[in-house]
C-alpha positions as a Markdown table, in Angstrom:
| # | Residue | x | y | z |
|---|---|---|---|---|
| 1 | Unk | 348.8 | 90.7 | -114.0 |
| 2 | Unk | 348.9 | 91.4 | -110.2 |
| 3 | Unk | 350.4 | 94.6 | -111.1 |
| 4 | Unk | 348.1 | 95.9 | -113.8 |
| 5 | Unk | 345.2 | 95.4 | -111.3 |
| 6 | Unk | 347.1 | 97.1 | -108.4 |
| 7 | Unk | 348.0 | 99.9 | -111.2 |
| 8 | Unk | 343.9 | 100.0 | -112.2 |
| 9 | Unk | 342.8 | 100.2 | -108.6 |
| 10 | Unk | 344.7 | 103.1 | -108.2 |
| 11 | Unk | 342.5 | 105.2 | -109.7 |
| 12 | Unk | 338.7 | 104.4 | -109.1 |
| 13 | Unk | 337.2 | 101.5 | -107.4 |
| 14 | Unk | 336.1 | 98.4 | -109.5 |
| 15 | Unk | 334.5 | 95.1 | -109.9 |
| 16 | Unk | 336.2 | 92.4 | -111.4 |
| 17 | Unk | 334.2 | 92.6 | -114.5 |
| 18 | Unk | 335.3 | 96.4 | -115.1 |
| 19 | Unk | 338.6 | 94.9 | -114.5 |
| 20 | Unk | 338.1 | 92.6 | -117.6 |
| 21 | Unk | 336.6 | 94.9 | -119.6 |
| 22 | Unk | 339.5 | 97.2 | -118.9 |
| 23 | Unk | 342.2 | 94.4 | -119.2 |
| 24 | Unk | 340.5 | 93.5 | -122.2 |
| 25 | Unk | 340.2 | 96.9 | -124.3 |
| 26 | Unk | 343.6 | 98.0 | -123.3 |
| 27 | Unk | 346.3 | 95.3 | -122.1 |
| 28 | Unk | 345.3 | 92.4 | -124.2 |
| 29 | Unk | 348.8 | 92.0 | -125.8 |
| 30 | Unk | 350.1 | 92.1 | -121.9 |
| 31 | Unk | 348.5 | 89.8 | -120.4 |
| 32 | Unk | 345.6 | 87.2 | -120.7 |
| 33 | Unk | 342.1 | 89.0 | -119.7 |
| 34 | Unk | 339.7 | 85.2 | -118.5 |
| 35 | Unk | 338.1 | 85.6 | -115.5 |
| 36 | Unk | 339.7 | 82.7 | -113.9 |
| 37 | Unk | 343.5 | 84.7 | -114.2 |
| 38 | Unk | 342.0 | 88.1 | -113.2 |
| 39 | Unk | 339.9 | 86.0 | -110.0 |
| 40 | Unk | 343.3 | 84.4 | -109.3 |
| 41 | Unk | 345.5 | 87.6 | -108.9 |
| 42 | Unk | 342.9 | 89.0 | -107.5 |
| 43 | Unk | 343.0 | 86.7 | -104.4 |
| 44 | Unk | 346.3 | 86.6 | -103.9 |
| 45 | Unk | 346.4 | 90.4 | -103.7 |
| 46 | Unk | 344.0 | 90.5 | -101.3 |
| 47 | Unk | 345.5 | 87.6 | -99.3 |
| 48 | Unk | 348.5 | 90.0 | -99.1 |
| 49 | Unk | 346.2 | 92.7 | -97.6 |
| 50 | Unk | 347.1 | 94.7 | -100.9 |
| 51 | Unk | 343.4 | 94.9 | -101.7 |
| 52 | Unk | 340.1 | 94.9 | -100.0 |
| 53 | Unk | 336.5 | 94.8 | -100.9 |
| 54 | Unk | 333.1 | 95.7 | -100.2 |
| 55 | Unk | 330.0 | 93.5 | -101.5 |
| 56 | Unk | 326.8 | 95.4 | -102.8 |
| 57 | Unk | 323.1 | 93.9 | -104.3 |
| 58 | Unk | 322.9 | 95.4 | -108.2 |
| 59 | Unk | 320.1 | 94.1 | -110.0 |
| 60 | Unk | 319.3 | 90.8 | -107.7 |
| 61 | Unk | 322.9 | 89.7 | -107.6 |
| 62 | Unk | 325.6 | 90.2 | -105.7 |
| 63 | Unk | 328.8 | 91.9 | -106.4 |
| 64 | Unk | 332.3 | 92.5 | -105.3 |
| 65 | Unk | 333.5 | 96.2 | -105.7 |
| 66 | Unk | 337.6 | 96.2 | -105.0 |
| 67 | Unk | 339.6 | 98.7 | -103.7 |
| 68 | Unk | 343.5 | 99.2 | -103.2 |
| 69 | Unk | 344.4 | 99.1 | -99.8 |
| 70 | Unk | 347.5 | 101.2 | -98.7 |
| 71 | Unk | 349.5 | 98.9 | -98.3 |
| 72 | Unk | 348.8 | 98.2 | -102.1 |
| 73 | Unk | 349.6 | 101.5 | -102.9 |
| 74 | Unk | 353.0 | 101.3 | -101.3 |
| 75 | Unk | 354.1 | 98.0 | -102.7 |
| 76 | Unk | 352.6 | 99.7 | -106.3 |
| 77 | Unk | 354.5 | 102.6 | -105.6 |
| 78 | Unk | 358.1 | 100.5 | -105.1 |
| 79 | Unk | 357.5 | 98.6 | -107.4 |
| 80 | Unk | 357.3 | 101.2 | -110.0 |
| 81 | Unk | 360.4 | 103.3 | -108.8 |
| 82 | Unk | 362.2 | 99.9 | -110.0 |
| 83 | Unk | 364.4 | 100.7 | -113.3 |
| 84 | Unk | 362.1 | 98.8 | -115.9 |
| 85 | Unk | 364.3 | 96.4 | -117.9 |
| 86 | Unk | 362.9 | 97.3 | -121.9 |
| 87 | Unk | 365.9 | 94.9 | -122.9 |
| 88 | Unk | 363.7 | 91.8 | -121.6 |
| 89 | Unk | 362.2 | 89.7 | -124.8 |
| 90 | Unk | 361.7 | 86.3 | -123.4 |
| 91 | Unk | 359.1 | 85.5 | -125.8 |
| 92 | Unk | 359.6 | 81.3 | -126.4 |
| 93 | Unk | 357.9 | 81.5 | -129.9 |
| 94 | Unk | 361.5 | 83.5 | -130.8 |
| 95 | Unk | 363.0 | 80.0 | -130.5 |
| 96 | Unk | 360.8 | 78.6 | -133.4 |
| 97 | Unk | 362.6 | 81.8 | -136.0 |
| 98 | Unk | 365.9 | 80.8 | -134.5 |
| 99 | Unk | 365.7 | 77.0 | -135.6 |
| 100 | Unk | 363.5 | 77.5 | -138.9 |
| 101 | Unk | 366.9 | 76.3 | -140.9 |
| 102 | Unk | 365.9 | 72.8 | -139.5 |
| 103 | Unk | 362.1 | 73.4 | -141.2 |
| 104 | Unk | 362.1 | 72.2 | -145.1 |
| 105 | Unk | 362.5 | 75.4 | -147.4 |
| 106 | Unk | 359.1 | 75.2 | -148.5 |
| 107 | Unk | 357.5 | 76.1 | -145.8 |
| 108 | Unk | 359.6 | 78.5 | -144.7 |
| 109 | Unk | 357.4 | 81.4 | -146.5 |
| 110 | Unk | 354.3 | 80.0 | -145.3 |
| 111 | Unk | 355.6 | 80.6 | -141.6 |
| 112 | Unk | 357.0 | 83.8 | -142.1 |
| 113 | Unk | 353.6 | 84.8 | -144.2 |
| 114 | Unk | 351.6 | 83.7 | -141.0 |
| 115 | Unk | 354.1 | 85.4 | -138.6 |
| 116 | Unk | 353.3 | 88.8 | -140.8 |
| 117 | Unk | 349.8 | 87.8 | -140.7 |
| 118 | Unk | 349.7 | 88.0 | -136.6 |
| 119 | Unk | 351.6 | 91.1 | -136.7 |
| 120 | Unk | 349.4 | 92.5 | -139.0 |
| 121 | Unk | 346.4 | 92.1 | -137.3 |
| 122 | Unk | 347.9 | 93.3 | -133.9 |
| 123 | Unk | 348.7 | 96.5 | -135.1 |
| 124 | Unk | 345.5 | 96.8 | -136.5 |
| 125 | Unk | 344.0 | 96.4 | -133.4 |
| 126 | Unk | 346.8 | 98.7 | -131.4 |
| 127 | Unk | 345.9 | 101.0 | -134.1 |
| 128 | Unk | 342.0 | 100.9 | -133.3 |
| 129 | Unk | 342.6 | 101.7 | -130.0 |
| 130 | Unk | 344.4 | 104.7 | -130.6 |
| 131 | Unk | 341.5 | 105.6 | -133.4 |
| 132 | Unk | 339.0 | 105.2 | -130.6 |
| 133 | Unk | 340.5 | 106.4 | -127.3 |
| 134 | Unk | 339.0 | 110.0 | -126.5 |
| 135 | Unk | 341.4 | 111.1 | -123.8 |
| 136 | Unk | 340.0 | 114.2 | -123.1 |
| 137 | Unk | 336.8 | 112.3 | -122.3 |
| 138 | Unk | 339.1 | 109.8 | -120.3 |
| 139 | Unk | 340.3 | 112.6 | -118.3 |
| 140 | Unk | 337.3 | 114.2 | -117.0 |
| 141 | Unk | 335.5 | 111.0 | -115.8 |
| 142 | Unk | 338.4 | 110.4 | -113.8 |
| 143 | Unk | 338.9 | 113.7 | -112.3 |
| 144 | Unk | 335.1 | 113.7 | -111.6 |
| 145 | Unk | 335.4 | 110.5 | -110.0 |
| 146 | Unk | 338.1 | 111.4 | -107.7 |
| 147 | Unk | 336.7 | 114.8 | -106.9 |
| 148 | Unk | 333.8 | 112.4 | -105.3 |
| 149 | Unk | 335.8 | 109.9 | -103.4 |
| 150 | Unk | 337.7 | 111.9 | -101.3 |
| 151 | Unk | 340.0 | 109.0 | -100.3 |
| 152 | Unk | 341.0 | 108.4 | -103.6 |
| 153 | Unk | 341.9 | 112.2 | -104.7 |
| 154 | Unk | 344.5 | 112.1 | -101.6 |
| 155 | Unk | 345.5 | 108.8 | -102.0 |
| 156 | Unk | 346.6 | 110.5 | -105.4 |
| 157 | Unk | 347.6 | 113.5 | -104.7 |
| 158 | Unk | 350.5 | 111.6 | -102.2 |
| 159 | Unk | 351.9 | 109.2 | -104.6 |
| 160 | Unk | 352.3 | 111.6 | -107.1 |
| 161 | Unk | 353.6 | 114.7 | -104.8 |
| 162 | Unk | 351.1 | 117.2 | -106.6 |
| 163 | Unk | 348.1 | 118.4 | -105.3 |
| 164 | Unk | 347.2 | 119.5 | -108.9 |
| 165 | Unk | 344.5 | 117.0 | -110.1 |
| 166 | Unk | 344.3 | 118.2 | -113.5 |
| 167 | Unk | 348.0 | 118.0 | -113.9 |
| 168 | Unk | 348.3 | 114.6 | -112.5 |
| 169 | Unk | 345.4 | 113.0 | -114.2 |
| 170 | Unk | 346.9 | 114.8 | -117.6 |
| 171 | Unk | 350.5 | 113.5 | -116.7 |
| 172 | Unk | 349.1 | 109.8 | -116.2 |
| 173 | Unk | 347.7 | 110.2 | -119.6 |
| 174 | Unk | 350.4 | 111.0 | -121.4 |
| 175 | Unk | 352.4 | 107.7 | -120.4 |
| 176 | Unk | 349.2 | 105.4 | -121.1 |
| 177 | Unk | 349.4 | 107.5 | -124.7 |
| 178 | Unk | 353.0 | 106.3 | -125.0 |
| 179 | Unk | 353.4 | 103.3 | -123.8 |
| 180 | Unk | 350.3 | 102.4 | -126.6 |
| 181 | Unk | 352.4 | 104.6 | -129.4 |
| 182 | Unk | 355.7 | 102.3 | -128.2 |
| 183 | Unk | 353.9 | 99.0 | -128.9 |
| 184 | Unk | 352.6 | 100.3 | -132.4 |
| 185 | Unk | 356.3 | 101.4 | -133.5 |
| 186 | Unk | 357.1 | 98.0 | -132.2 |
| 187 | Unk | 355.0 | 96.1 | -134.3 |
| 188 | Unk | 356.0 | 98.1 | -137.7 |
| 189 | Unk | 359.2 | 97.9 | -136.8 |
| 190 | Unk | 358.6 | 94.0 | -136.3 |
| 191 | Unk | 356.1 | 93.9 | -139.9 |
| 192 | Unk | 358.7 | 95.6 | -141.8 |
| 193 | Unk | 361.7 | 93.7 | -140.7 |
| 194 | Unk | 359.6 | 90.4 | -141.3 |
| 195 | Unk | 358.3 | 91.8 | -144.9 |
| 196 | Unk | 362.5 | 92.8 | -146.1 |
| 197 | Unk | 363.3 | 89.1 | -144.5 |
| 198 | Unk | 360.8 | 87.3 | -146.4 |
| 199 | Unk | 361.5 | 88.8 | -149.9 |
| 200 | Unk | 365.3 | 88.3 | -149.8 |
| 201 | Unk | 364.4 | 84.5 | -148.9 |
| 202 | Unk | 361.9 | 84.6 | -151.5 |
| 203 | Unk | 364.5 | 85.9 | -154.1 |
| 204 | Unk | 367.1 | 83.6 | -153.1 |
| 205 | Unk | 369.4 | 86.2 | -151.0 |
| 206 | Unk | 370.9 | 84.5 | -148.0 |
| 207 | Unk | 373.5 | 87.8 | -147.4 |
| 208 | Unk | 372.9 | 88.6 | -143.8 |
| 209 | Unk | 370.2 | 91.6 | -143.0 |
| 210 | Unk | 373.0 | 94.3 | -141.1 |
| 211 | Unk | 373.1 | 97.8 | -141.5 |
C-alpha cells in the first residue's frame, strides 16, 4: 500500500479521504482501501520523511492535505526502475484448489461454482471501471492541476525526463489503461479455465487439462 500512496502523491496533493476514494474506485483488488491501513502507511511514510503535510479548516473541521516529499519521489522512483516480478502468485487460497482431492466429491462443484462466482463478479467490476473511466477527462484535470502547482509540474517533468506535459500525462495513462486491461484478461483467462475444469469434473473426465 505504501507504494500506491507514494505512486498517487505523485501527481496532485491529497487528503487521506481522496486517497480512499481513489484506492477504492481503482486498486480494490490490490490492496485493502479502510482508513485504519491507508492511516497506517500513511504514518510510516511520513515517519521516513517520504511524505509531509499541511493542515487546513474545510467546513469547521480540520484536515490533513499530504504531499510527497522528495525524498519520496526518489525512493518511488527506485523502486519502480526495479524489474517487476509478474511470475509472483502467492495467493494462500491456491492451497485450498491444490488439496480439494482431500474434500468429499460432492462438494467439489459447489467450491468450484463459488470460485467462478468470485471471479465473475470481479471482472464485472474491472469491467465497470473500464465502462466508466473517461480518460480524456482524466487527463485534463491533471494537466490543469499541475499547470497550477508549479512544484508539482517540475517535480514531473524530472522523473519522467520530458518537459512535455501533455506527453507525460498521456504516457502515464496508457500504463494505468493496461495494467486495468491485464487484470481483466486475467480474470477470463481464470473464469474460463475454472468453467472447462468444472465440466470435465462434472462429466466424470479426470484426463489432465494440458495443451
Amino acid at each position: 500500500m505504501n507504494k500506491i500512496i507514494l505512486g498517487l502523491l505523485m501527481f496532485k496533493r491529497l487528503t487521506i479521504y481522496e486517497i480512499r476514494g481513489l484506492i477504492r474506485e481503482n486498486f480494490s483488488s490490490i490492496c485493502s482501501d479502510s482508513m485504519g491501513s491507508i492511516q497506517a502507511a500513511l504514518k510510516k511514510l511520513e515517519q521516513e520523511g517520504l511524505v509531509t503535510f499541511e493542515e487546513f479548516v474545510q467546513a469547521g473541521k480540520n484536515k490533513k492535505q499530504y504531499a510527497i516529499s522528495q525524498a519520496g519521489r526518489n525512493t518511488f522512483s527506485q523502486w519502480l526502475r526495479t524489474p517487476m516480478d509478474v511470475t509472483r502468485t502467492k495467493n494462500m487460497d491456491l492451497s485450498k484448489f491444490l488439496f480439494m482431492g482431500l474434500v468429499p466429491a460432492e462438494e467439489r462443484l459447489d467450491l468450484l461454482d463459488k470460485a467462478i462466482e468470485m471471479i465473475e463478479k470481479e471482472l464485472a467490476a474491472l469491467l465497470q471501471v473500464k465502462e466508466n473511466i473517461a480518460i480524456e477527462a482524466e487527463q485534463n484535470a491533471i494537466q490543469a492541476y499541475l499547470k497550477a502547482d508549479e512544484e508539482y509540474l517540475a517535480a514531473l517533468h524530472e522523473v519522467t525526463g520530458n518537459e512535455n506535459t501533455a506527453e507525460n500525462i498521456q504516457q502515464i495513462g496508457y500504463f494505468e489503461f493496461m495494467t486495468l486491461q491485464l487484470g481483466i484478461d486475467t480474470m477470463k483467462f481464470h473464469l474460463d479455465w475454472f468453467r472447462k475444469l468444472r465440466e470435465k469434473i462434472q462429466q466424470g473426465d479426470w484426463t489432465m487439462m494440458i495443451d
